[in-house]
C-alpha positions in Angstrom: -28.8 -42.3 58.1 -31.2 -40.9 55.7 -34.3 -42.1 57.6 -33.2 -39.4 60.6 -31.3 -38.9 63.5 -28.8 -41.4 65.0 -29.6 -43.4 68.1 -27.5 -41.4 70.4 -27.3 -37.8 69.3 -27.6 -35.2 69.2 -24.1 -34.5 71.2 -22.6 -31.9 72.3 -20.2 -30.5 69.4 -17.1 -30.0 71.9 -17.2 -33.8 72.4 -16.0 -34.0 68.6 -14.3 -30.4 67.9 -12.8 -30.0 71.4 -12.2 -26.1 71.8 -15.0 -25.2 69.5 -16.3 -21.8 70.1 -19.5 -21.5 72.1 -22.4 -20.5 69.8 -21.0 -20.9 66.2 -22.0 -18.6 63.6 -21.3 -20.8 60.7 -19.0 -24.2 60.1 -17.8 -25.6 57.0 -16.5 -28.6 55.5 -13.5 -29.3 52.9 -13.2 -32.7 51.8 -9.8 -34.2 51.3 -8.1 -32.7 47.9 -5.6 -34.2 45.4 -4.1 -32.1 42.7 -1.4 -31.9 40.9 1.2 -28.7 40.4 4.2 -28.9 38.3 3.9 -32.3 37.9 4.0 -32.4 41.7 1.1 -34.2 43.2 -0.1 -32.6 46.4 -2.7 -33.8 49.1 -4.4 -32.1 51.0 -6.4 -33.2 54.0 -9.9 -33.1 54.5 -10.9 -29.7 57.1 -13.6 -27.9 58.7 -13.8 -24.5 60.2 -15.9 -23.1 62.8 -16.7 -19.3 62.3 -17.8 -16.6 64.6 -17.2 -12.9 64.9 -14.2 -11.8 62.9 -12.3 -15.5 63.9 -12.2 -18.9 62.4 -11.1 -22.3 64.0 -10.0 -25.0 61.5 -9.8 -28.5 62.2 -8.1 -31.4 61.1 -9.3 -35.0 61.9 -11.2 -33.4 65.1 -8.1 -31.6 66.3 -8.0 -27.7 66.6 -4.9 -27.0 64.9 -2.0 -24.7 66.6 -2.6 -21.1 66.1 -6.1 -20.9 65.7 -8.5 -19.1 65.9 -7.3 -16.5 63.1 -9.1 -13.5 61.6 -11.6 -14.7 58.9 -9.4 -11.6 56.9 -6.2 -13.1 56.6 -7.8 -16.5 55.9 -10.7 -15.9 53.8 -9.9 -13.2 51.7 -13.1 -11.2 51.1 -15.6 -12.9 53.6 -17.2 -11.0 55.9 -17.7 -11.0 60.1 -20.5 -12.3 61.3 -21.5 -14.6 58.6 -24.4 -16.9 58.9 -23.9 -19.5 56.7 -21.2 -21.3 54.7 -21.7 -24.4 52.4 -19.6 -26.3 49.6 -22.2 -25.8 46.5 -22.0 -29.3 44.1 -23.3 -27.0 41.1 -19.3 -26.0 41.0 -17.3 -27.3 43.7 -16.9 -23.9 45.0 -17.6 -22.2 48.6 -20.6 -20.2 49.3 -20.9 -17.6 52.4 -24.1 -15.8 53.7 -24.6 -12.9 55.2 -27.8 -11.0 55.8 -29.7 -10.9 52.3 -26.0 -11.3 50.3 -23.7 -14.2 49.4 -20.2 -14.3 48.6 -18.8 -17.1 46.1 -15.5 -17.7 47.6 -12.4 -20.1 45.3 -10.2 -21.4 47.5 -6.5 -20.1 47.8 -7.8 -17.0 45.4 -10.4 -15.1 47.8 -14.3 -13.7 46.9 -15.0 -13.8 43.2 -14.6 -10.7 41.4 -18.7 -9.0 41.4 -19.5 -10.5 44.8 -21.5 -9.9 46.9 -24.8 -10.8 45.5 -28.7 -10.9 46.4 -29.4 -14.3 48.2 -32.8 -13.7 45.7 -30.8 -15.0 42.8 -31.5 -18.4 44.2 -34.7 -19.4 42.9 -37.4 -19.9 46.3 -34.8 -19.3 48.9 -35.7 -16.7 51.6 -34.0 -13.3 51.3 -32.3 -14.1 54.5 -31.0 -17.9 55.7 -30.1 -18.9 59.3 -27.5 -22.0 58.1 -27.2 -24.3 54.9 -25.2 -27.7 54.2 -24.7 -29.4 51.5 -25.5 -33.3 51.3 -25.7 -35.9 48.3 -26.0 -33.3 45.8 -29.0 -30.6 47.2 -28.2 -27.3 49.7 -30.5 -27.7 52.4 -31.4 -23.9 53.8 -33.0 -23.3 57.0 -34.9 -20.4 57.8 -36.6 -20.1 61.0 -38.8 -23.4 62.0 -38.8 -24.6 58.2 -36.0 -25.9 56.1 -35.5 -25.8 51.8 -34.2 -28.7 49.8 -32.6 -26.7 46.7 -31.7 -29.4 43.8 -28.6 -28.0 42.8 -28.5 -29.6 39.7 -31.8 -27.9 38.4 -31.0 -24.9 40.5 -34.3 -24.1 41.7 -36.0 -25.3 45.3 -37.3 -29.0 45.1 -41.6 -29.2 45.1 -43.1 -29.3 48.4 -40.8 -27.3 50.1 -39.9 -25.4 52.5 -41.2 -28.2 55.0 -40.6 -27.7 59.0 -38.0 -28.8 60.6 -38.2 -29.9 64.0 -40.9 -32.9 62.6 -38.9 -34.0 59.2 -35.3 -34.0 61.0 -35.6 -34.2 64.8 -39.3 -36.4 64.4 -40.8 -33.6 66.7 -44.8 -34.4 66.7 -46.8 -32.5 64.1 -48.4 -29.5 64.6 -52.1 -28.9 63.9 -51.3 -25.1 63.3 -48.1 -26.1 61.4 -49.6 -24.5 58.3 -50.5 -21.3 59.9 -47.3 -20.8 61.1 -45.6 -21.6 57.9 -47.5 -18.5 56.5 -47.0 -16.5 59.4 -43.4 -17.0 59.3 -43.2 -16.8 56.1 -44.4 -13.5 56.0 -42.7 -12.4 58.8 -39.3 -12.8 56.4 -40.2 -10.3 53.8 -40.2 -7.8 56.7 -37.3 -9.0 59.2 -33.6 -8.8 58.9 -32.9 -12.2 60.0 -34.0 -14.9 62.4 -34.7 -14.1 65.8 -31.8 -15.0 68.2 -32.4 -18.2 69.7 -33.8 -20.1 66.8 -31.0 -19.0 64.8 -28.5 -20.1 67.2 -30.6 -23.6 67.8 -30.6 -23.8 64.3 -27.2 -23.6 63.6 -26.2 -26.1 66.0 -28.6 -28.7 65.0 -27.6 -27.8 61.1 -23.5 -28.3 62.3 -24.5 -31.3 63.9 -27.0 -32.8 61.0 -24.1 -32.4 58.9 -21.5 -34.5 61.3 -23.7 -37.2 60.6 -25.0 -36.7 57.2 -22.3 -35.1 55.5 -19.1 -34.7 56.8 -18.0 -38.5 57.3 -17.5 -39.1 53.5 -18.6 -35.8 52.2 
């Protein structure tokens, strides 16, 4: 609920998404979609993907559908490998992807927007560089090492207070006397890194993927 994490999780994602990949680079969530084309009315079912490498793995009602994994290529048109993030933005309904210190604005059955890829810096207090992001009631949460960003997406700027750490607002880790110190440390590490070391970014994806099972995902 919105208070913090279920009584009984986290769980491990292959419980849910049975021949997910180990280690995930990024996952994503469509909801279901209704339109309508030449007066035809067509449904489409809610899906999420799984990304990592140059493969994807899409689901449908927690079942790895036949054929997959497929090259991000032939399904994403445009996308990179190796992405670290990917994220449904509620400022437009479209499909953002990360990579590095760029983002790709992706429209569904079309492929990347024309003048794409862009500096993750257009979006006002993010860091340059972001380990995994979800949207949820209307903000992007970004995470970036031990702290996480609650970006209004209706104002389009990061929400006051933020970033805030992550382990104590979402997991209820005990606080940290030196929290603030390593805020700043961090913080300034990310002007001069490429990216998140490799084990937080790989906790932090997981946790992220499975903060938005229960946050997002169910009605999202």
């Amino acid at each position: 609920d919105d208070k913090g994490v279920l009584p009984g999780y986290p769980i491990s994602a292959s419980q849910l998404y049975p021949g997910i990949p180990r280690a995930p680079d990024a996952a994503l969530h469509w909801p279901k979609l209704t339109v309508v084309r030449r007066w035809r009315r067509i449904v489409y079912p809610a899906r999420t993907f799984f990304f990592k490498g140059n493969q994807y793995w899409r689901y449908e009602n927690y079942r790895l559908l036949d054929g997959y994994p497929k090259l991000i290529a032939n399904g994403f048109p445009g996308v990179p490998n190796d992405i670290n993030s990917a994220f449904v933005w509620s400022g437009n309904g479209k499909t953002y992807f990360t990579k590095g210190t760029q983002y790709y604005r992706y429209t569904r059955w079309v492929g990347v927007d024309s003048g794409y890829p862009q500096p993750m810096s257009r979006w006002k207090g993010i860091p340059n560089t972001v380990s995994a992001a979800f949207q949820y009631n209307e903000n992007t949460y970004f995470f970036f090492r031990r702290f996480y960003y609650r970006f209004n997406d209706a104002a389009i700027e990061v929400a006051a207070g933020y970033p805030k750490p992550t382990g104590r607002n979402w997991f209820g880790c005990p606080g940290d006397s030196g929290q603030a110190a390593i805020m700043a440390s961090d913080l300034k590490m990310e002007e001069s890194s490429s990216g998140p070391g490799p084990h937080v970014d790989i906790l932090l994806r997981f946790s992220c993927m499975l903060l938005a099972i229960v946050y997002g995902w169910k009605g999202y």
